[in-house]
Every structure is written in C-alpha cells, then in structure tokens.
C-alpha positions in Angstrom: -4.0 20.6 -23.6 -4.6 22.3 -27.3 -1.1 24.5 -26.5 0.6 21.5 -25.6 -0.8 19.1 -28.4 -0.2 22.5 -31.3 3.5 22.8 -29.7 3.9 19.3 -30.5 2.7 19.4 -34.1 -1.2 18.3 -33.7 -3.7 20.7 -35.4 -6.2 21.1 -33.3 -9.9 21.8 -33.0 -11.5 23.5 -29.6 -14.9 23.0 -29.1 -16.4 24.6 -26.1 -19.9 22.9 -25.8 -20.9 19.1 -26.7 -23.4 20.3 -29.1 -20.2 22.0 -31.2 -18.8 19.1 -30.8 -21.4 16.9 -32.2 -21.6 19.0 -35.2 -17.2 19.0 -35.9 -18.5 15.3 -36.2 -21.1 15.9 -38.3 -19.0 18.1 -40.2 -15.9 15.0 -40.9 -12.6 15.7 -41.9 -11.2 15.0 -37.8 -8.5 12.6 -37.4 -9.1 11.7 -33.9 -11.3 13.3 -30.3 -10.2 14.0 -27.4 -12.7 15.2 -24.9 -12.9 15.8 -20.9 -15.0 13.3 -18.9 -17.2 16.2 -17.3 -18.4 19.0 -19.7 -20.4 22.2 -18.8 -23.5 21.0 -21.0 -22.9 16.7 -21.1 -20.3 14.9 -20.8 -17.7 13.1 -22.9 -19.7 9.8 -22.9 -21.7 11.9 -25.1 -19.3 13.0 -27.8 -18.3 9.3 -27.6 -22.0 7.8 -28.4 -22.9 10.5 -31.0 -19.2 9.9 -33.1 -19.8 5.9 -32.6 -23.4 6.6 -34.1 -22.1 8.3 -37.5 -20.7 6.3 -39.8 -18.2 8.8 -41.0 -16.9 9.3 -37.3 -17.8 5.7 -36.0 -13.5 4.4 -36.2 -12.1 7.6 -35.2 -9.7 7.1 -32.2 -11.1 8.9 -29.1 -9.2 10.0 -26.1 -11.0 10.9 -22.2 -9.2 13.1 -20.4 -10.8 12.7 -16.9 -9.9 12.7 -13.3 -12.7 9.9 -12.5 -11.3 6.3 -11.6 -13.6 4.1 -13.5 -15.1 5.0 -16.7 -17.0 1.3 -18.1 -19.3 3.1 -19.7 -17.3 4.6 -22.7 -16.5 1.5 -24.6 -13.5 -0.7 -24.8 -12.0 1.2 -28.1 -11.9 4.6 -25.9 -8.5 5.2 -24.5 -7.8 7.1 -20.6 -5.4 9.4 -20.0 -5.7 10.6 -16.4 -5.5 14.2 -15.1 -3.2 15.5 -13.7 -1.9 15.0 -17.3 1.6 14.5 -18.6 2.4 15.7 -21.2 4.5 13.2 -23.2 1.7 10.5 -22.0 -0.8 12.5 -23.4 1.4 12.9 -27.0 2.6 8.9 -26.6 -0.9 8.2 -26.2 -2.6 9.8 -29.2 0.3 8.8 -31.3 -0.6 5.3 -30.1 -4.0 5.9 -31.7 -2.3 7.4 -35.2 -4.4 10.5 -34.8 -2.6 12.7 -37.8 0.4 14.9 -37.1 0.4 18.3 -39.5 
C-alpha cells in the first residue's frame, strides 16, 4: 500500500508496531491514518482510540484496511476499504477524506 499510495503522490509514514504508531500521533504533523484491522502487537481499533484520545490527532481522517466484514467497533467517522484492495478505491477513498497530497 505505501508503494502504491508514494506512486500516487501521498507521503507516507510506515509504522511497524502500534506502539510506533501511537507515538507518530503523539509526535503530530500527520495528515491522515491508515492502519490494517489485525496488527502483530494490537490492532487498528487501537491506533483509532489512542488518535481520537489526543486532541491534536482527535479529527484526523482514519482509514482500516481489513479483510473482516463488520467492524462497529471503530466509530462512525472511520472509513473501510476492504482487502483485496484496489488501488484507485484506496486513492479515491483517502482523497475523499482530504488527507494531503505532496
């Protein structure tokens, strides 16, 4: 996803553990997260709670990426895209969110 979303002009920042990612939050300056449902160490719920707790991060659009059918738990301002993904859904979707384009 990161080659795809750079190809198409995104910058992007990959984060391999939800504790990195919890501190990218911390950190600010993101225009947008997109995380997998299932993660090695949490899962993407978690990303979603911890930025929705900061109020730097707490309006940043957020994207799942997940192969799961029902996800209630995330929140209605969280936005699906489904694996296996396609690519100009993907890009249509986080353009859809104005996450920022270099």
């Amino acid at each position: 996803i990161a080659v795809v979303l750079r190809h198409s002009g995104f910058k992007v920042v990959v984060k391999y553990s939800v504790a990195d990612a919890m501190d990218a939050v911390d950190r600010g300056g993101l225009s947008g997260i997109i995380t997998e449902l299932v993660l090695p160490d949490k899962t993407g719920l978690d990303v979603v709670r911890y930025a929705r707790q900061r109020d730097v991060s707490s309006r940043l659009p957020i994207l799942i990426v997940s192969s799961e059918a029902v996800m209630d738990d995330a929140g209605h301002d969280v936005l699906f895209v489904s694996k296996p993904v396609v690519v100009d859904e993907l890009v249509r979707a986080i353009v859809s969110m104005r996450m920022s384009v270099l």
